[in-house]
Z-matrix of the N, CA and C atoms (Angstrom, degrees):
N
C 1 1.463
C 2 1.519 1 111.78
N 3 1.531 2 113.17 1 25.89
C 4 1.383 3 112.41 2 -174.87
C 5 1.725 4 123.73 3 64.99
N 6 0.891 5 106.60 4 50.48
C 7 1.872 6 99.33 5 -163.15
C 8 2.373 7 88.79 6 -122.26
N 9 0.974 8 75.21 7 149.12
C 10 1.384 9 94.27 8 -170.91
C 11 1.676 10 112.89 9 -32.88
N 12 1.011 11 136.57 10 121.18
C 13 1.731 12 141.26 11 165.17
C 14 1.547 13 98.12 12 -35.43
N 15 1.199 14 137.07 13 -82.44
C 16 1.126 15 123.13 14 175.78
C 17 1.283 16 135.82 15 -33.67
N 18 0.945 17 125.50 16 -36.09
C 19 1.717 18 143.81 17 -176.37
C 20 1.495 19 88.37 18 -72.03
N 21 1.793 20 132.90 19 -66.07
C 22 1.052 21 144.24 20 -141.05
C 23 1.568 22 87.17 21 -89.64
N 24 1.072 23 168.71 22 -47.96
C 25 1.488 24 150.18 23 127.46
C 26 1.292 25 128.54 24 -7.12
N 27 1.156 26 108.60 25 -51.64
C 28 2.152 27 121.60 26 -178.81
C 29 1.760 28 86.62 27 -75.45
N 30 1.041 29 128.90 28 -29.94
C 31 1.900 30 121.85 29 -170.62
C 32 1.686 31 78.94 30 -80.65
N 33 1.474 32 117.15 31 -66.62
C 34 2.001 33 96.32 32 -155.88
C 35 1.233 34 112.61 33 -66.07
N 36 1.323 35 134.79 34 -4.24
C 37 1.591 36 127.88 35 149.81
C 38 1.196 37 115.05 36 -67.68
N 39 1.263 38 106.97 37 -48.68
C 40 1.681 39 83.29 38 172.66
C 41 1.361 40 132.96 39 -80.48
N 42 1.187 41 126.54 40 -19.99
C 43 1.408 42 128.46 41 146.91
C 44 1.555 43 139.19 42 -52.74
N 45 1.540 44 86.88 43 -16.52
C 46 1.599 45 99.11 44 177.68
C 47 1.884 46 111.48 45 -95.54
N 48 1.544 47 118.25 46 -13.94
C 49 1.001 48 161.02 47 160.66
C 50 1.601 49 110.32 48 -63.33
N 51 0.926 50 110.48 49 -57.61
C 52 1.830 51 130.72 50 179.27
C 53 1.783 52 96.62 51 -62.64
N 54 1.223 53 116.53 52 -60.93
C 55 0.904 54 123.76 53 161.06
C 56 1.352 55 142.33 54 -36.73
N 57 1.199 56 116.89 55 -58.69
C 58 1.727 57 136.04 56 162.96
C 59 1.569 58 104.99 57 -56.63
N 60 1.210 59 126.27 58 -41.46
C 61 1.212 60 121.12 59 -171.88
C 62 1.594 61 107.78 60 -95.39
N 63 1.066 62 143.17 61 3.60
C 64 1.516 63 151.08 62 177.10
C 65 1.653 64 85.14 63 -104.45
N 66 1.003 65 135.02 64 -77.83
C 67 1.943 66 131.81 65 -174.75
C 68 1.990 67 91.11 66 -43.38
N 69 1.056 68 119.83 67 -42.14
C 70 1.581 69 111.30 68 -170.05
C 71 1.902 70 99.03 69 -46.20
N 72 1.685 71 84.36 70 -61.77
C 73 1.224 72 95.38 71 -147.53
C 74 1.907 73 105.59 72 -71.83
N 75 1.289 74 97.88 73 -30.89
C 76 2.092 75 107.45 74 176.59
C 77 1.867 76 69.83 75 -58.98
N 78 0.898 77 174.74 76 18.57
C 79 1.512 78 136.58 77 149.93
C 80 1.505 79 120.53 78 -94.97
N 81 1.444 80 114.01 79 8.40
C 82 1.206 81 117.24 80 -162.03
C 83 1.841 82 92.96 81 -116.65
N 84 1.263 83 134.62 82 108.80
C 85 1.441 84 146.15 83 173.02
C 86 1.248 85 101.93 84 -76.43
N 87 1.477 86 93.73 85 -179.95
C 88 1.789 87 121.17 86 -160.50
C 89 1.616 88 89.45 87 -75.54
N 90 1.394 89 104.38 88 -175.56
C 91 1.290 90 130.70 89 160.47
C 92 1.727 91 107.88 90 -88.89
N 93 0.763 92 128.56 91 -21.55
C 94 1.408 93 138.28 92 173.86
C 95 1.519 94 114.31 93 -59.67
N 96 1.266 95 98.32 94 -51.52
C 97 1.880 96 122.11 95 -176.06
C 98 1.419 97 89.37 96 -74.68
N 99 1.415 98 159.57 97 26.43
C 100 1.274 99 137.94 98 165.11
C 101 1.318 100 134.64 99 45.11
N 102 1.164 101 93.46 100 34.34
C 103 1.802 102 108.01 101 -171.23
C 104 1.965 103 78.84 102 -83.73
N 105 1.303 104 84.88 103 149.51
C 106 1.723 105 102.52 104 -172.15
C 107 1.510 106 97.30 105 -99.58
N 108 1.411 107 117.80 106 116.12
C 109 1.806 108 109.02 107 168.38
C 110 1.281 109 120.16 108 -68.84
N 111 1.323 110 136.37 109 131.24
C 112 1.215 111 140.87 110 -172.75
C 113 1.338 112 104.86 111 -161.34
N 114 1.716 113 120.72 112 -164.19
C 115 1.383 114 110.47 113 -166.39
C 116 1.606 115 117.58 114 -95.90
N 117 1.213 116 95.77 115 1.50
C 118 1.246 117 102.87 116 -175.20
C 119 1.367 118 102.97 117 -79.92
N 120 1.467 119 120.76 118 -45.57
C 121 1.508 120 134.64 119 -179.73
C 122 1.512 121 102.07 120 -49.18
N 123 1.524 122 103.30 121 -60.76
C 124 1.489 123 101.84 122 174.72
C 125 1.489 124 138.75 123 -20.09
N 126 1.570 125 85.00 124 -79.36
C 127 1.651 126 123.49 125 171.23
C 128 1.811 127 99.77 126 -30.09
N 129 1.748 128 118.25 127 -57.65
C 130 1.150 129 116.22 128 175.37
C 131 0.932 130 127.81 129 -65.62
N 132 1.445 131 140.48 130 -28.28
C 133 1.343 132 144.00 131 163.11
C 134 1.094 133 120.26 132 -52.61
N 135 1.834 134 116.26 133 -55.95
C 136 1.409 135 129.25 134 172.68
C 137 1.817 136 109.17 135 -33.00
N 138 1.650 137 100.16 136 -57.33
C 139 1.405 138 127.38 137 -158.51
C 140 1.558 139 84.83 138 -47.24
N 141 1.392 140 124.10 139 -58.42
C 142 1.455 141 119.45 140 -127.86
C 143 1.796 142 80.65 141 -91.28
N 144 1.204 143 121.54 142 -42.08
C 145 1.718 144 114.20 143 173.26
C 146 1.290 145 133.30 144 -63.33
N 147 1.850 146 105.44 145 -22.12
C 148 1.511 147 101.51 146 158.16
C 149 1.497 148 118.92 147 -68.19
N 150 1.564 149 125.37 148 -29.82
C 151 0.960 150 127.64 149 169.82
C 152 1.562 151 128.11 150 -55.74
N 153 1.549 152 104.29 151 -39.63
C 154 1.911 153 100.87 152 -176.42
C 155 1.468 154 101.70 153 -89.79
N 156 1.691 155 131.49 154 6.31
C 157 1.261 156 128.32 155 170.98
C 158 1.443 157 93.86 156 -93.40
N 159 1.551 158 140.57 157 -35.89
C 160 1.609 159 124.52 158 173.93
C 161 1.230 160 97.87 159 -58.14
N 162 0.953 161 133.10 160 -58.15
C 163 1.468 162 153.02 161 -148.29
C 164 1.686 163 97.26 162 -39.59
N 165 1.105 164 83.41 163 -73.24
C 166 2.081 165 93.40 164 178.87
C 167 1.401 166 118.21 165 -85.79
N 168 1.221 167 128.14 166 15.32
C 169 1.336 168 148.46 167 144.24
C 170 1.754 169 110.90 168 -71.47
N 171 1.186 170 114.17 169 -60.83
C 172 1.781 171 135.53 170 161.41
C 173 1.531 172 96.68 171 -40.32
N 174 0.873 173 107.98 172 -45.13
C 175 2.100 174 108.18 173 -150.15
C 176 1.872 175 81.09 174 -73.86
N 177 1.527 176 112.18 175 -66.05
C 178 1.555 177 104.25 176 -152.90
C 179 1.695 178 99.35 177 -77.59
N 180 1.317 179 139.34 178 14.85
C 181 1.450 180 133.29 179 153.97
C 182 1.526 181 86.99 180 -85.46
N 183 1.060 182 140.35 181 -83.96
C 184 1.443 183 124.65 182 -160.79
C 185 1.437 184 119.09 183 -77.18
N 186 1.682 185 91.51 184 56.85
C 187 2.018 186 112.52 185 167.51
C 188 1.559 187 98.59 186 33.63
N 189 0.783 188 135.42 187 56.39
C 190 1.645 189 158.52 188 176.21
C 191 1.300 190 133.50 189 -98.27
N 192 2.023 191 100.10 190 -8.81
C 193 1.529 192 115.08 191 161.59
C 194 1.549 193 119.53 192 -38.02
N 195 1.093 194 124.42 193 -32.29
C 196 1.290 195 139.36 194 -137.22
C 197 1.658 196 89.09 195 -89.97
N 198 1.367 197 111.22 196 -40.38
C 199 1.497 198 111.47 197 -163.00
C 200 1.641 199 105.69 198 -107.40
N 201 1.221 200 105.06 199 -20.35
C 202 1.894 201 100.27 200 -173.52
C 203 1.477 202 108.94 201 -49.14
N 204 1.602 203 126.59 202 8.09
C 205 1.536 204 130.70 203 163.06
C 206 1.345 205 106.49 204 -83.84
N 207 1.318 206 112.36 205 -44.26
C 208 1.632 207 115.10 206 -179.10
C 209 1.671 208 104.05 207 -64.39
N 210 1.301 209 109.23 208 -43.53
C 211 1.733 210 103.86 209 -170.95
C 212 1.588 211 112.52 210 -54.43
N 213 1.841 212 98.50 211 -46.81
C 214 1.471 213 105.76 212 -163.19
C 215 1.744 214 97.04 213 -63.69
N 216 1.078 215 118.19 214 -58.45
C 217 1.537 216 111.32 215 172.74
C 218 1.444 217 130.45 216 -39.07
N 219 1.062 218 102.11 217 -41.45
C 220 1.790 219 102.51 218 166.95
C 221 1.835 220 109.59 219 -60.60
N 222 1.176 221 99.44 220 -57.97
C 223 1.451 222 102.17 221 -170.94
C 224 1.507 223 106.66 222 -45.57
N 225 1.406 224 119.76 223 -46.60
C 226 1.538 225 126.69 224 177.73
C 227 1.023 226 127.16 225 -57.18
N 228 1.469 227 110.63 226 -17.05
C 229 1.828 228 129.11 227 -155.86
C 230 2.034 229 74.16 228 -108.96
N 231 1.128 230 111.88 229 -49.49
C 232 1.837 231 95.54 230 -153.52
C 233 1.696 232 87.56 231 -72.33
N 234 1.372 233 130.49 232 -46.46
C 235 1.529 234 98.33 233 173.20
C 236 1.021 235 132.78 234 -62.12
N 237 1.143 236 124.00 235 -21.54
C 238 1.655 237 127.01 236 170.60
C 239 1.804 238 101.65 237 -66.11
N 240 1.061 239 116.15 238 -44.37
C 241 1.557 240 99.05 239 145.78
C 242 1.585 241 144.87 240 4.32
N 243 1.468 242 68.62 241 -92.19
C 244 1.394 243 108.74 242 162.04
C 245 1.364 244 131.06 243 -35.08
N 246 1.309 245 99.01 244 -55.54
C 247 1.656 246 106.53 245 -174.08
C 248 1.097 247 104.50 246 -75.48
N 249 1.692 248 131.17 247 -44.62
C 250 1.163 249 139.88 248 164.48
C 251 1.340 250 132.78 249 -17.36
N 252 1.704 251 86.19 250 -65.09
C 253 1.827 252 114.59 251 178.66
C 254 2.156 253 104.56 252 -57.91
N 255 1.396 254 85.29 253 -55.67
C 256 1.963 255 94.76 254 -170.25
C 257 1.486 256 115.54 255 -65.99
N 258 1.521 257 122.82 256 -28.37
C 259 1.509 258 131.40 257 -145.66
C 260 1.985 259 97.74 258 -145.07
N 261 1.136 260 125.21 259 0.45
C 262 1.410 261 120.35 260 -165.86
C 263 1.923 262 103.34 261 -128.78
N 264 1.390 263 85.77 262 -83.82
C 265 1.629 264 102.07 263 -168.87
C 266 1.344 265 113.37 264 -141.14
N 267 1.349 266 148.91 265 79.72
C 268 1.324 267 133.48 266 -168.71
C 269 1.303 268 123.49 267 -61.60
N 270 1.427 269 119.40 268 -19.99
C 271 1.537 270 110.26 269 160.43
C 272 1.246 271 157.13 270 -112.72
N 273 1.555 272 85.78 271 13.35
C 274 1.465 273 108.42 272 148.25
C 275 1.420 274 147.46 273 -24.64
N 276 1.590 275 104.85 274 110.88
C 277 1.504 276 90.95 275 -178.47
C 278 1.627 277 142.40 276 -36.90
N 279 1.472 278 73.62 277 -25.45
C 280 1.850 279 90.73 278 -157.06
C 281 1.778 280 102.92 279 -76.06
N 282 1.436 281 96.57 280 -22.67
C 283 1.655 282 107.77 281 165.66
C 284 1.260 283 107.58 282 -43.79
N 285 1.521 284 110.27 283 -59.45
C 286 1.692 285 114.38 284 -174.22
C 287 0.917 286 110.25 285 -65.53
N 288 1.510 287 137.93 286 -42.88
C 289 1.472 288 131.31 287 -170.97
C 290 1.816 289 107.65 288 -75.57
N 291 0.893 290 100.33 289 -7.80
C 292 2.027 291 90.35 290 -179.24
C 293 1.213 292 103.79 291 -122.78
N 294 1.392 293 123.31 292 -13.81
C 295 1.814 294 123.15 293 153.42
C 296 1.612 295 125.96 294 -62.42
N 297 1.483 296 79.59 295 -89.28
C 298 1.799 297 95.68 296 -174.01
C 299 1.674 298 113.61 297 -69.36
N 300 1.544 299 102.82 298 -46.76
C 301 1.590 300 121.32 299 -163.74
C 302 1.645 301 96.16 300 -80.88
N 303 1.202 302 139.15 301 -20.46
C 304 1.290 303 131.98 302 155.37
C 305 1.387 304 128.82 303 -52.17
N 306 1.689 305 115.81 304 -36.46
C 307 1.635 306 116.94 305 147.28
C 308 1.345 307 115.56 306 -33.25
N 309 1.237 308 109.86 307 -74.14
C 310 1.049 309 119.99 308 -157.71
C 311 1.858 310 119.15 309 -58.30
N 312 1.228 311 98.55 310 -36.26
C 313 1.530 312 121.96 311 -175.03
C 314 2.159 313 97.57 312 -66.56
N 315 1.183 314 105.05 313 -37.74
C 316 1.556 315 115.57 314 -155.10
C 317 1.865 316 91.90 315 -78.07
N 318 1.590 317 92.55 316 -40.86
C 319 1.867 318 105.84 317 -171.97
C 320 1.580 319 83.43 318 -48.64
N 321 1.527 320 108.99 319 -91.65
C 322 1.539 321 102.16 320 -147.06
C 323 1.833 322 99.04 321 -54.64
N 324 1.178 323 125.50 322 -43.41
C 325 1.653 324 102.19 323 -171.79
C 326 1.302 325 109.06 324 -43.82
N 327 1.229 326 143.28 325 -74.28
C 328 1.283 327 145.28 326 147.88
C 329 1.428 328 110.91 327 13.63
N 330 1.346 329 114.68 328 -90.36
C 331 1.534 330 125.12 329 -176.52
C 332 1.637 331 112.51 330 -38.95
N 333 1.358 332 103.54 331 -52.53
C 334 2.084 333 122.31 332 171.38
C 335 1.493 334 97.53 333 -51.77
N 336 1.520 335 141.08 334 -47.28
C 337 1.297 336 113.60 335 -168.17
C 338 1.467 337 96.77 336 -93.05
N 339 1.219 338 138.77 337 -48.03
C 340 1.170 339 108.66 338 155.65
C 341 1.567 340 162.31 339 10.26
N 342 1.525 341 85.98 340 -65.76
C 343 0.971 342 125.70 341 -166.30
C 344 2.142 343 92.17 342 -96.00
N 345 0.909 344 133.18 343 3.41
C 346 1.218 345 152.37 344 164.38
C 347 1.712 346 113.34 345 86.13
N 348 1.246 347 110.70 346 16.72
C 349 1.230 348 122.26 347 -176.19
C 350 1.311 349 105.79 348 -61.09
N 351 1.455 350 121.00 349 144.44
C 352 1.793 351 108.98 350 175.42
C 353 1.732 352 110.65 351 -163.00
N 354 1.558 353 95.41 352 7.12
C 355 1.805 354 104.39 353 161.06
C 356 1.605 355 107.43 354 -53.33
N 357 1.074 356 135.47 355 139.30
C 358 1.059 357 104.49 356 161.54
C 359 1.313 358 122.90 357 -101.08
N 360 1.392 359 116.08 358 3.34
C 361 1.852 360 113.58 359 170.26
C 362 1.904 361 105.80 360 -79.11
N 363 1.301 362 101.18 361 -31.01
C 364 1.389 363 97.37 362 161.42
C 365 1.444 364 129.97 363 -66.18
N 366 1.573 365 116.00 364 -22.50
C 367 1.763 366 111.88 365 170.59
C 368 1.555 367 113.80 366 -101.10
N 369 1.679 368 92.86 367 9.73
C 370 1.484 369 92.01 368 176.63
C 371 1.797 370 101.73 369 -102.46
N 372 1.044 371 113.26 370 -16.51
C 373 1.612 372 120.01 371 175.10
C 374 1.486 373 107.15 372 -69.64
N 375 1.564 374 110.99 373 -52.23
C 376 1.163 375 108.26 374 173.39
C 377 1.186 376 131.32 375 -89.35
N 378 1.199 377 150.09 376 37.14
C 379 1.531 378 173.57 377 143.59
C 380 1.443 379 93.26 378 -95.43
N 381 1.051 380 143.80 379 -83.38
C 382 1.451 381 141.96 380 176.88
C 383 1.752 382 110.89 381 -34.34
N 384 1.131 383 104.10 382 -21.64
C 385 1.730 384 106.04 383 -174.34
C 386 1.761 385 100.59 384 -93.27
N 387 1.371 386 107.20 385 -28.54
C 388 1.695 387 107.52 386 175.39
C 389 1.026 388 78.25 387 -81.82
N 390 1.261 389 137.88 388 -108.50
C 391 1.927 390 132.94 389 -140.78
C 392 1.217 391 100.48 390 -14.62
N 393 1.614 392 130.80 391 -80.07
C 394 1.374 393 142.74 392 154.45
C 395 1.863 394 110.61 393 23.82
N 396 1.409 395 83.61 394 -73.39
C 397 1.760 396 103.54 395 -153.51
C 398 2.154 397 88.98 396 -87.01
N 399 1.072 398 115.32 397 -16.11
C 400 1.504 399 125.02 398 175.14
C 401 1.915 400 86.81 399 -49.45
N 402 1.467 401 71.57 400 -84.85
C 403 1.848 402 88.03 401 -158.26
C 404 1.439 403 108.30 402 -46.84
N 405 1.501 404 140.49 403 -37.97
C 406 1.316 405 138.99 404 179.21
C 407 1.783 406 105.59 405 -62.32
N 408 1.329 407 87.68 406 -15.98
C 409 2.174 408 78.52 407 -170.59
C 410 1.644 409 93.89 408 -85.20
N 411 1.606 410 97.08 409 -46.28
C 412 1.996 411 95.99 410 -173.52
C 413 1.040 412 97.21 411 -73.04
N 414 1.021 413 166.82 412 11.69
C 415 1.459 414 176.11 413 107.74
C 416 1.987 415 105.51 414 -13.96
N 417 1.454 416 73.55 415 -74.31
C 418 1.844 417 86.57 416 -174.94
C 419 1.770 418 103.30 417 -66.07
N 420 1.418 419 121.92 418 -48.50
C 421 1.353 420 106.88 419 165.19
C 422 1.066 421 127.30 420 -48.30
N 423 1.292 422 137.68 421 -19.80
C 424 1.252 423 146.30 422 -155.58
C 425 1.441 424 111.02 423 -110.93
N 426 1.124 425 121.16 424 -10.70
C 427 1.796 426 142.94 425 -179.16
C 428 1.618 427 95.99 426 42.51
N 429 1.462 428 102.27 427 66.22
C 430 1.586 429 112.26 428 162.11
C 431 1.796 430 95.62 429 -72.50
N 432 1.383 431 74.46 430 179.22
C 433 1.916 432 91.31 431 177.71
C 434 1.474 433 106.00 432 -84.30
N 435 1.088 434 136.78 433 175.23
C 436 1.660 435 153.16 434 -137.14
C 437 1.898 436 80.72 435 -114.46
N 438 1.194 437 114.28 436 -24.67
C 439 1.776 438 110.78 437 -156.98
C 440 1.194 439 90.52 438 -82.64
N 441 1.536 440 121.52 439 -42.28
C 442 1.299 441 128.46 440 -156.19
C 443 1.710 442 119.90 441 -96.83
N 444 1.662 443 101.59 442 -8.08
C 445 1.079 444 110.61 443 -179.92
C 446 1.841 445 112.07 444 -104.39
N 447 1.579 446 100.88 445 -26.23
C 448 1.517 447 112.89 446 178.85
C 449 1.835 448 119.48 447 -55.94
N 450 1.634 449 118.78 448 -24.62
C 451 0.872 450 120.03 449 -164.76
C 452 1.768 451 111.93 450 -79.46
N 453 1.655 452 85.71 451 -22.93
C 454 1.611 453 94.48 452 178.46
C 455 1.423 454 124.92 453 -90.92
N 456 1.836 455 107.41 454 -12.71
C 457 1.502 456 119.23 455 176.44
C 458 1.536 457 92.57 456 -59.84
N 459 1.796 458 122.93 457 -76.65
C 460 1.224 459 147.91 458 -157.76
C 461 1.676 460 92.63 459 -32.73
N 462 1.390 461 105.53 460 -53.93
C 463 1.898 462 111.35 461 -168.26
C 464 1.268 463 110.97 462 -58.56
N 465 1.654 464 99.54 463 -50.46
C 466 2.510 465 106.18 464 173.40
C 467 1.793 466 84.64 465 -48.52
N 468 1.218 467 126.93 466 -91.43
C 469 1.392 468 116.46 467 -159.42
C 470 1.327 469 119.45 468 -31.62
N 471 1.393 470 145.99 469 -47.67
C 472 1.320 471 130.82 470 175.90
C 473 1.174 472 124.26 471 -81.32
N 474 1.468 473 116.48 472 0.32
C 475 1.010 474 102.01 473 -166.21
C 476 2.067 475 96.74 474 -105.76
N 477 1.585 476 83.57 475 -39.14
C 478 1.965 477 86.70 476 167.53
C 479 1.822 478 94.22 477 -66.76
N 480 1.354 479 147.94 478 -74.34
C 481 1.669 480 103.76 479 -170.85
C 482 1.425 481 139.89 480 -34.62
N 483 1.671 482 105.21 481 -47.16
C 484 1.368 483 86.56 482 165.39
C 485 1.886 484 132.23 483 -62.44
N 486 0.656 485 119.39 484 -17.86
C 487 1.290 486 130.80 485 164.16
C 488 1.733 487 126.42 486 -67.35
N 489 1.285 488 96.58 487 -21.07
C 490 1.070 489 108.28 488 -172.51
C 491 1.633 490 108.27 489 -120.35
N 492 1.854 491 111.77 490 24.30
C 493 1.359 492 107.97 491 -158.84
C 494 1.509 493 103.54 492 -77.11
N 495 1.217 494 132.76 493 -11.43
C 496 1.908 495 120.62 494 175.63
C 497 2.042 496 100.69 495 -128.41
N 498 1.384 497 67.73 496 51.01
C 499 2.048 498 80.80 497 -170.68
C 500 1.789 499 113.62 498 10.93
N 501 1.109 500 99.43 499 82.29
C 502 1.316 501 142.91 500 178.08
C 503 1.616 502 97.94 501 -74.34
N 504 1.367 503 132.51 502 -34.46
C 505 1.073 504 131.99 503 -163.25
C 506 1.892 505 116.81 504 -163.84
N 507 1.529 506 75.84 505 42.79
C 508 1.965 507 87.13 506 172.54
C 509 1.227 508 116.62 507 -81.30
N 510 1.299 509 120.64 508 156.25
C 511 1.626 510 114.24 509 -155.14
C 512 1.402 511 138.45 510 53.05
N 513 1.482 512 99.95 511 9.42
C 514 1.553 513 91.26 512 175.47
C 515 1.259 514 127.66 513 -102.01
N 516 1.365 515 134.16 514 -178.00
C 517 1.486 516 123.49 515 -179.90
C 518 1.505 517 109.57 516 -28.08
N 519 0.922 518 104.16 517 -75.67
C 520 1.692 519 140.41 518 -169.61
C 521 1.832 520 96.59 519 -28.99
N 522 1.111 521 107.26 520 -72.02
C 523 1.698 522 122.64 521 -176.21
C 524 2.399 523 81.76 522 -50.07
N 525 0.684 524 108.24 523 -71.75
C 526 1.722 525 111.23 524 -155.33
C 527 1.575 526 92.10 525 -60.26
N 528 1.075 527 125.43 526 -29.36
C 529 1.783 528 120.59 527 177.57
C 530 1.649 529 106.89 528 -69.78
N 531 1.784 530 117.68 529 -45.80
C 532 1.132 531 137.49 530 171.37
C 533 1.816 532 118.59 531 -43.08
N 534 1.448 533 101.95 532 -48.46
C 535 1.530 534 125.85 533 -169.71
C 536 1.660 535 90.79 534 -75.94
N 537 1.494 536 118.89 535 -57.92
C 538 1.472 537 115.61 536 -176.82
C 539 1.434 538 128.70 537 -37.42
N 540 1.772 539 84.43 538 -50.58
C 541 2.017 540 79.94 539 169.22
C 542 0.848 541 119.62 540 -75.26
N 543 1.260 542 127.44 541 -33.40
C 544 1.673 543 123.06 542 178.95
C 545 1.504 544 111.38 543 -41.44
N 546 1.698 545 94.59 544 -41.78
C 547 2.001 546 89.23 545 -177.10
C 548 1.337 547 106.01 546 -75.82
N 549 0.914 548 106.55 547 -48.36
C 550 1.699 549 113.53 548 -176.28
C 551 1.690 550 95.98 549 -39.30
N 552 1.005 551 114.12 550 -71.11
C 553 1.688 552 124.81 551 175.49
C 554 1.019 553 108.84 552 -3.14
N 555 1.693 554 96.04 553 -73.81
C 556 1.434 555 127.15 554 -166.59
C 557 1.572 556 126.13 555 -39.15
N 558 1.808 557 97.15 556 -50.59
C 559 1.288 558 117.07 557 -174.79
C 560 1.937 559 109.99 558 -82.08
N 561 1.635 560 112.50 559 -19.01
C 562 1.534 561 109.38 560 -177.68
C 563 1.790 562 82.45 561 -86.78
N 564 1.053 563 161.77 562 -27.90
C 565 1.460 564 154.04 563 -171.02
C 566 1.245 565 100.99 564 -55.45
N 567 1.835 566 105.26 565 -63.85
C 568 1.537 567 120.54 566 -175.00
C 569 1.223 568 105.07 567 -53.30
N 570 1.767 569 126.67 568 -42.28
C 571 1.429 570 112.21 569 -165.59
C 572 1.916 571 97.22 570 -78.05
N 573 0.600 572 125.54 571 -15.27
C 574 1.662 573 120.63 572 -177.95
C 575 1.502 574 104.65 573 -87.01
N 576 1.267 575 130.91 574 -41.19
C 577 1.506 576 120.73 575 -178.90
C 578 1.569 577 108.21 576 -71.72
């Protein structure tokens, strides 16, 4: 969405950060599961809470007030995840969409207010277009089937045109990440027919 190189660097540390400390902490089980508390357990817990206290330390140096609503919501959405994944259904889509595809959804919201966006059916298109493009990537990592992955290509495409309705953002990453799956698409279709 055009927002400063610097800014868009200080965000993938901290997202990559957001990250490290959510895998810290998904390693730490119930009391139920018999995980034995000790210091090691500790040590990991600590680890993963010193991390989401930099975390939002990081956010308000890179004028990031603006979004520490979007962060706290993700974080809430990936444990609800969580509980989902451990205590519900583990293979559930919806696992992916409030785990992994919640990165992705938080990146571009993030980048859109940033980026001075403040419709909110417009940061709701684009948060829905990261979730979107979440699940099609863990999808493609995951060597789902073309059936199961096609439903989420079709959704990135309408949902990046509207976004892109007075090409607001032609040529940018986003459009060439968009075009990729399409080929990629293209070529898992061909390998299935």
């Amino acid at each position: 969405f055009g927002i400063d190189r610097n800014l868009s660097k200080k965000m993938v540390v901290i997202f990559k950060m957001v990250y490290l400390a959510n895998y810290i902490h998904s390693k730490v089980r119930d009391d139920e599961e018999d995980q034995e508390y000790n210091q090691e357990l500790q040590y990991t817990i600590l680890t993963g809470d010193y991390l989401f206290g930099h975390i939002m330390q990081l956010l308000i140096e890179a004028n990031g007030g603006k979004v520490v609503d979007s962060f706290a919501h993700m974080m809430t959405e990936i444990n609800e995840g969580f509980i989902i994944k451990h205590k519900i259904d583990p293979i559930s889509i919806e696992v992916v969409e409030k785990t992994i595809a919640s990165y992705y959804g938080t990146a571009f919201l993030t980048a859109a207010r940033f980026a001075g966006i403040q419709k909110e059916t417009e940061l709701f298109i684009i948060r829905d277009l990261g979730i979107n493009l979440g699940i099609v990537m863990y999808l493609i990592y995951s060597d789902a089937p073309y059936g199961k992955i096609n439903p989420y290509i079709i959704r990135v495409n309408k949902l990046f045109s509207l976004i892109n309705l007075h090409n607001k953002i032609a040529n940018s990453s986003l459009e060439k990440a968009v075009k990729e799956i399409n080929e990629f698409s293209g070529n898992l279709k061909a390998a299935v027919i």
